[in-house]
C-alpha positions as CSV (number, residue, x, y, z in Angstrom):
1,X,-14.1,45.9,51.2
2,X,-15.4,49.1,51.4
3,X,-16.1,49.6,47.7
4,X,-17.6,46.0,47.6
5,X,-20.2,47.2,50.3
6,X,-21.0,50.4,48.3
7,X,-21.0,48.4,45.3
8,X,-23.7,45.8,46.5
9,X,-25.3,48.5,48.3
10,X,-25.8,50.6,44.9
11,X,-27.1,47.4,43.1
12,X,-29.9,46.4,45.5
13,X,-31.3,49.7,45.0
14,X,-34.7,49.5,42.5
15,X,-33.2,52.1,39.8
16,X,-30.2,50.1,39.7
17,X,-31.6,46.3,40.0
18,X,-30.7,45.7,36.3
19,X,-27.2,46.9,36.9
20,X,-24.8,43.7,37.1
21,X,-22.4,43.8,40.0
22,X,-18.8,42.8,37.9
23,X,-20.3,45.4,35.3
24,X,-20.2,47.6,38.1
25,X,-16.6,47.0,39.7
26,X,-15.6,47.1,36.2
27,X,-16.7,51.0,35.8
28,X,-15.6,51.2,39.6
29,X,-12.4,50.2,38.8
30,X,-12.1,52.2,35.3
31,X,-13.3,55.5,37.3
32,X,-10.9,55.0,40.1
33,X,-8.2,54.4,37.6
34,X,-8.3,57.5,35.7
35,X,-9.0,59.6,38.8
36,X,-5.6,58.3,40.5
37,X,-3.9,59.0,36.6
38,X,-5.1,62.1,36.1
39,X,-5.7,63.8,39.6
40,X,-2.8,65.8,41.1
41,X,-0.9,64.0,43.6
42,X,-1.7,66.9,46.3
43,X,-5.3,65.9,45.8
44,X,-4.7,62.4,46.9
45,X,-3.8,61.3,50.2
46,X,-0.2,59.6,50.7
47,X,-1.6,56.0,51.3
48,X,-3.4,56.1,48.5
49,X,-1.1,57.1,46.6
50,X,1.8,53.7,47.7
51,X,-1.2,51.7,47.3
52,X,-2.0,52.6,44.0
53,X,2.3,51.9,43.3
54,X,2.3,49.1,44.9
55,X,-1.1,47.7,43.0
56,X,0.7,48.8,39.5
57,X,3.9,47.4,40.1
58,X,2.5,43.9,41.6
59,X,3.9,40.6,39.7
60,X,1.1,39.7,37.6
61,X,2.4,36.2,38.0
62,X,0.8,36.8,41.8
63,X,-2.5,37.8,40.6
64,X,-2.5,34.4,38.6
65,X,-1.5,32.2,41.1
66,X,-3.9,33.8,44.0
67,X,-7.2,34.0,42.2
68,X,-7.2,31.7,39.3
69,X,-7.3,28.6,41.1
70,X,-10.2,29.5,43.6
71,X,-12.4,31.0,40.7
72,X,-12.1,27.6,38.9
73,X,-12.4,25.9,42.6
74,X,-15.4,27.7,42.9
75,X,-17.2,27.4,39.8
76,X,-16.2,23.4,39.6
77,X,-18.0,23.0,43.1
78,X,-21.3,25.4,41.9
79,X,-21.6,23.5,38.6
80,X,-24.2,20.9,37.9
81,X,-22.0,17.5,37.5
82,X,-25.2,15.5,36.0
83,X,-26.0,17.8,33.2
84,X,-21.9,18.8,32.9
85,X,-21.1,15.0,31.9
86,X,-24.5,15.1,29.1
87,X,-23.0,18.5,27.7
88,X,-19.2,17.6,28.3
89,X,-18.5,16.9,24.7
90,X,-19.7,20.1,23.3
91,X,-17.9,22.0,26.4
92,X,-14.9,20.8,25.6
93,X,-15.4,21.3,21.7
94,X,-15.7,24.6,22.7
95,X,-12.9,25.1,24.9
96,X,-10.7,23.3,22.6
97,X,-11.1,23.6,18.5
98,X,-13.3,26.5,19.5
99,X,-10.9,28.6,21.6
100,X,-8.2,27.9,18.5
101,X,-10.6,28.8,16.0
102,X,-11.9,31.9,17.8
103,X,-8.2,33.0,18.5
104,X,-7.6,32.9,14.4
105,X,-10.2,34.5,13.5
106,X,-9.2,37.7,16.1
107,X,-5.7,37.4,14.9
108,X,-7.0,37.5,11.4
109,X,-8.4,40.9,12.6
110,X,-6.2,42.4,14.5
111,X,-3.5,41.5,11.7
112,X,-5.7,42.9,8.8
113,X,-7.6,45.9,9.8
114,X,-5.3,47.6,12.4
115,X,-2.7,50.2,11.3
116,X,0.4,49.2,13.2
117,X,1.7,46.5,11.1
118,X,1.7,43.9,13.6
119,X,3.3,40.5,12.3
120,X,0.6,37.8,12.4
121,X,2.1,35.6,15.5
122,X,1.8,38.7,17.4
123,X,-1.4,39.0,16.4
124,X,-2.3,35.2,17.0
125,X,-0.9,36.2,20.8
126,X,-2.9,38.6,21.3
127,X,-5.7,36.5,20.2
128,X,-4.9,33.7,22.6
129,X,-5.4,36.3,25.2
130,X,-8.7,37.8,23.9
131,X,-10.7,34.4,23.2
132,X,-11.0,33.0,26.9
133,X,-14.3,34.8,27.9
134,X,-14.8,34.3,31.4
135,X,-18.8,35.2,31.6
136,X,-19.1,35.5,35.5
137,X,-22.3,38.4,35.1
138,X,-24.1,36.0,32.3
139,X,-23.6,32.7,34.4
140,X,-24.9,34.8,37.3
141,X,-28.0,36.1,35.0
142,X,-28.6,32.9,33.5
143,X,-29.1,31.3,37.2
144,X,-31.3,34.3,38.2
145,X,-33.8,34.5,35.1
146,X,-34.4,30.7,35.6
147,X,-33.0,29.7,32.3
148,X,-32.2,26.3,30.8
149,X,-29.7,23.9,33.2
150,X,-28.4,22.8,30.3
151,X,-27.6,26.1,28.6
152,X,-25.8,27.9,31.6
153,X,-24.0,24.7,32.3
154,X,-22.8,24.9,28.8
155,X,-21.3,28.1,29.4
156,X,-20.2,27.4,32.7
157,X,-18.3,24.3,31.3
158,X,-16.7,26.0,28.6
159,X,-15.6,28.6,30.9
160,X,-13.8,26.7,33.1
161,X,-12.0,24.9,30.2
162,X,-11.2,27.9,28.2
163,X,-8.6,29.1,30.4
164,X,-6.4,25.7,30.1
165,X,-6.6,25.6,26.1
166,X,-5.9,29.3,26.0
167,X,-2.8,29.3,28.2
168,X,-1.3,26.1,26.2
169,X,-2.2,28.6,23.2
170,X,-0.9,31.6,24.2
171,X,2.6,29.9,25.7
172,X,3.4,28.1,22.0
173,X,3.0,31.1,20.0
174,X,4.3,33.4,22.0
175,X,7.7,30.9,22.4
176,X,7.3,31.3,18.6
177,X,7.1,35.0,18.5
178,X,10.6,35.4,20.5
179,X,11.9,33.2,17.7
180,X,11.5,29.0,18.6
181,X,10.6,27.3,15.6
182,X,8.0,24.7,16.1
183,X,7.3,21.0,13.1
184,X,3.7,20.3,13.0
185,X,4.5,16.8,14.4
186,X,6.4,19.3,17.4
187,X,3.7,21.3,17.7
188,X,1.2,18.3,18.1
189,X,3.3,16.7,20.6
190,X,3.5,19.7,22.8
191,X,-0.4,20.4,22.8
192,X,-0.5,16.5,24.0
193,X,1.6,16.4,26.0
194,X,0.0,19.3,27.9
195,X,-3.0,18.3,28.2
196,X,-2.1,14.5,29.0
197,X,0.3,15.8,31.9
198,X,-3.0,18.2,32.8
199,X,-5.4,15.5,33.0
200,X,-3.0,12.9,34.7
201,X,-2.1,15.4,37.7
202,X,-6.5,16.4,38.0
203,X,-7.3,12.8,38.3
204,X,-4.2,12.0,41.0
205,X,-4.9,15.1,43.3
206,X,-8.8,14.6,42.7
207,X,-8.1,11.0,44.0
208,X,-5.9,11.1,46.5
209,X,-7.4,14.3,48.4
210,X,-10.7,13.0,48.0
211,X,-9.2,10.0,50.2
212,X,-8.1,12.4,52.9
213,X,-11.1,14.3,53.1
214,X,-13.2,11.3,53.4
215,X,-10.8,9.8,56.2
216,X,-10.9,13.1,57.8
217,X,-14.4,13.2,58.0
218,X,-15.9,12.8,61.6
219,X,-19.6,13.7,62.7
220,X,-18.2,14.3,66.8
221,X,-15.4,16.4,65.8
222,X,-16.2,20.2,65.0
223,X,-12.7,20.8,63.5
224,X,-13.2,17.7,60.9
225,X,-15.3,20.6,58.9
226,X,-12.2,22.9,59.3
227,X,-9.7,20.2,58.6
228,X,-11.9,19.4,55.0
229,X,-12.2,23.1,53.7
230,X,-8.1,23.5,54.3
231,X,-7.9,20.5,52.5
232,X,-10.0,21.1,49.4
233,X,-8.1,24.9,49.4
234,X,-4.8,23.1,49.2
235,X,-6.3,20.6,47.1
236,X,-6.7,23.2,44.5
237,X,-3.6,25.6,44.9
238,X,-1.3,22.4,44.9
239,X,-2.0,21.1,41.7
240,X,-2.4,24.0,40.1
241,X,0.8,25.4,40.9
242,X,2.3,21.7,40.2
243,X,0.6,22.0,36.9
244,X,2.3,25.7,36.5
């Protein structure tokens, strides 16, 4: 929190206005980490020290399952739904053939110009996990420059699709990597599947908590409000940990 303060603090200042604020935890988090590495341990007070273990040593599967689904939660509620369903073929174009063909082409290379003979599936792995941009600080610019609707929406769109094609991506080839051998027809079946069984869970937790927040709705009854924000937060963690 208290980094979060200086940060925005820092920002709002007129020599700094042009400074982005994830740009800035980035650095934030790139100074702290080589100060912690690099520091000796009798410089650094004890708790610092446990959280910085505890931090390292963390599950990533945590990380994944605590912020992903409120970031997409929260950039699905902020984006324009009449100009999303106009773009919503080139979003998902995107975040689909584009996603496979930008992961290639980084596996391509990764595979040809760096020196550590890296098999090619390993490279198409790592590519999976390069190609889903998440552009937070140029959404945020975009909305504060005034640009086109249709332009940030795009990007906003593509965003929140990425993730979903790059994850189905990144889970068949590295399956292949540790050896499981995968037919075209195979391979097909599994990217349909997944996104069929994606799509059918969306629509029935969209449907039936859109029910429950609509019968929970009451003008007279200040905990309604309380009762529909719990709801759409579960909303979201519950399918996507079903989906998981």
């Amino acid at each position: 929190m208290a980094v979060g303060l200086l940060i925005t603090a820092i920002t709002s200042l007129p020599m700094f206005h042009l400074l982005s604020q994830t740009v800035a935890l980035f650095l934030a988090g790139v100074l702290t980490a080589a100060l912690m590495e690099n520091l000796p341990g009798k410089l650094i007070h004890s708790s610092w020290l446990h959280s910085w273990d505890m931090w390292m040593n963390i599950d990533p599967h945590l990380l994944l399952f605590t912020m992903l689904p409120s970031l997409l939660m929260a950039d699905a509620m902020t984006i324009d739904t009449q100009v999303a369903g106009r773009v919503a073929k080139q979003c998902i174009y995107l975040a689909g053939p584009g996603v496979a063909i930008s992961s290639f082409v980084v596996a391509f290379f990764l595979w040809v110009y760096l020196p550590y003979n890296w098999p090619f599936l390993l490279c198409l792995t790592s590519g999976s996990i390069l190609c889903a941009t998440d552009p937070v600080a140029v959404v945020a610019l975009l909305k504060e420059l005034g640009a086109s609707p249709v332009l940030t929406v795009q990007i906003q769109g593509e965003a929140l699709l990425n993730d979903g094609s790059a994850i189905v991506l990144y889970l068949v080839t590295y399956s292949m990597l540790k050896g499981q051998v995968y037919e075209v027809t195979e391979f097909v079946v599994v990217l349909v599947r997944m996104a069929l069984l994606a799509i059918v869970i969306g629509i029935i937790f969209g449907v039936v908590f859109y029910y429950w927040i609509q019968r929970s709705g009451n003008k007279f009854d200040h905990h309604s409000a309380v009762v529909q924000t719990i709801l759409t937060v579960a909303c979201c963690y519950s399918s996507f940990c079903l989906s998981e």
